[in-house]
N, C-alpha and C positions, 0 to 999 in steps of 0.2 A: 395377158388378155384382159385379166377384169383391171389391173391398173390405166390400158386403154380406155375402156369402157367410162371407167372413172372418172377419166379427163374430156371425155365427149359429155359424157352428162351435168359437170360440173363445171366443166371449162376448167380446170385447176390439175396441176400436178399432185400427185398422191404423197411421194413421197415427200416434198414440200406441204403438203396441208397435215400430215402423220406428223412430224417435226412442230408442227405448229398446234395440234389441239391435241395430241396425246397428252399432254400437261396438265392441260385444263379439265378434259375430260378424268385424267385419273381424282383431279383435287375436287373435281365435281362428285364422282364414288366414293370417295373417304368422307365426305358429307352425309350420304346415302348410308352408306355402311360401315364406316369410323375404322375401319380395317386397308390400311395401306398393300399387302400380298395381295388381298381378295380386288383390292380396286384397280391394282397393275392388272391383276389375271384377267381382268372381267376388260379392260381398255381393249387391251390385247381381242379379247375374244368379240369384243363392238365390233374394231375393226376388221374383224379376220369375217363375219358375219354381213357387216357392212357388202365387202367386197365380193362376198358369193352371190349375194340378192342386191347386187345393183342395177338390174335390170326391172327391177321393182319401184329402182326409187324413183320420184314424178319432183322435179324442179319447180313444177310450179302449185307443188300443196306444199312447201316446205323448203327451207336450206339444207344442204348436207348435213349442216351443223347439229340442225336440230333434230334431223333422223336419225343422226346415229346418237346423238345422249338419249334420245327415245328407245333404241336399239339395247344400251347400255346398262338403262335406268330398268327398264325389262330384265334383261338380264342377271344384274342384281337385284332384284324384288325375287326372284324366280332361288339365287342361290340361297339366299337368306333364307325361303320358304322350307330349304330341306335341310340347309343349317339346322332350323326349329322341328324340325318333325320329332316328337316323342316316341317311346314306346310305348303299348299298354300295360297299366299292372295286370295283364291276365296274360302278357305276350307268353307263349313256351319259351324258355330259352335251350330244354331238354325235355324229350320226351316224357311226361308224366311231372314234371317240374315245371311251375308257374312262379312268375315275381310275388302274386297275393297268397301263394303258400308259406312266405316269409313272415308276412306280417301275423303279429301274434293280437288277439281280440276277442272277446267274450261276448257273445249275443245273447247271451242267458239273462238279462235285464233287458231286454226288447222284446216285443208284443208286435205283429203287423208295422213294422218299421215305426214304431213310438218307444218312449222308454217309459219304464214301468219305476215308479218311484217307490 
């Protein structure tokens, strides 16, 4: 059905244009995100993405082409973001245990967050 679809709004076979720009698109991600697995994964998922919301795509604001590295490039911006998500040092990691109960520090030389010489 959406491979249909596909070919109505592109005029192009799918799996002939998948053959042809999964390549480009994956060596376009490894630019993005220097990580060859994450840029397979994320091709993979353009495409799989692509094809549920093709009825969205509009041929004449754009190529396929360019919609789905847009699609892509989203995509990877998006995993990289939770890649980078930190914890807090105040996160719990147990009940009544915090990461800044580790850290060891003296405030006895500080006055109203100044140090006192």
């Amino acid at each position: 059905m959406f491979t249909e679809e596909f070919a109505i709004k592109t005029g192009q076979n799918f799996e002939t244009y998948y053959k042809k720009y999964r390549p480009k698109l994956v060596r376009f991600l490894i630019g993005i995100g220097k990580d060859e697995d994450d840029a397979e994964d994320v091709a993979t998922e353009a495409f799989v993405t692509s094809l549920n919301k093709i009825d969205s795509y509009d041929p004449t604001k754009a190529v396929f082409s360019t919609w789905l590295f847009t699609i892509a490039k989203r995509i990877m911006i998006q995993k990289a973001r939770e890649k980078n998500k930190f914890t807090s040092i105040d996160f719990d990691y147990e009940e009544g245990f915090s990461l800044g109960d580790t850290l060891s520090y003296d405030d006895t030389n500080y006055e109203s967050g100044h140090a006192i010489n």
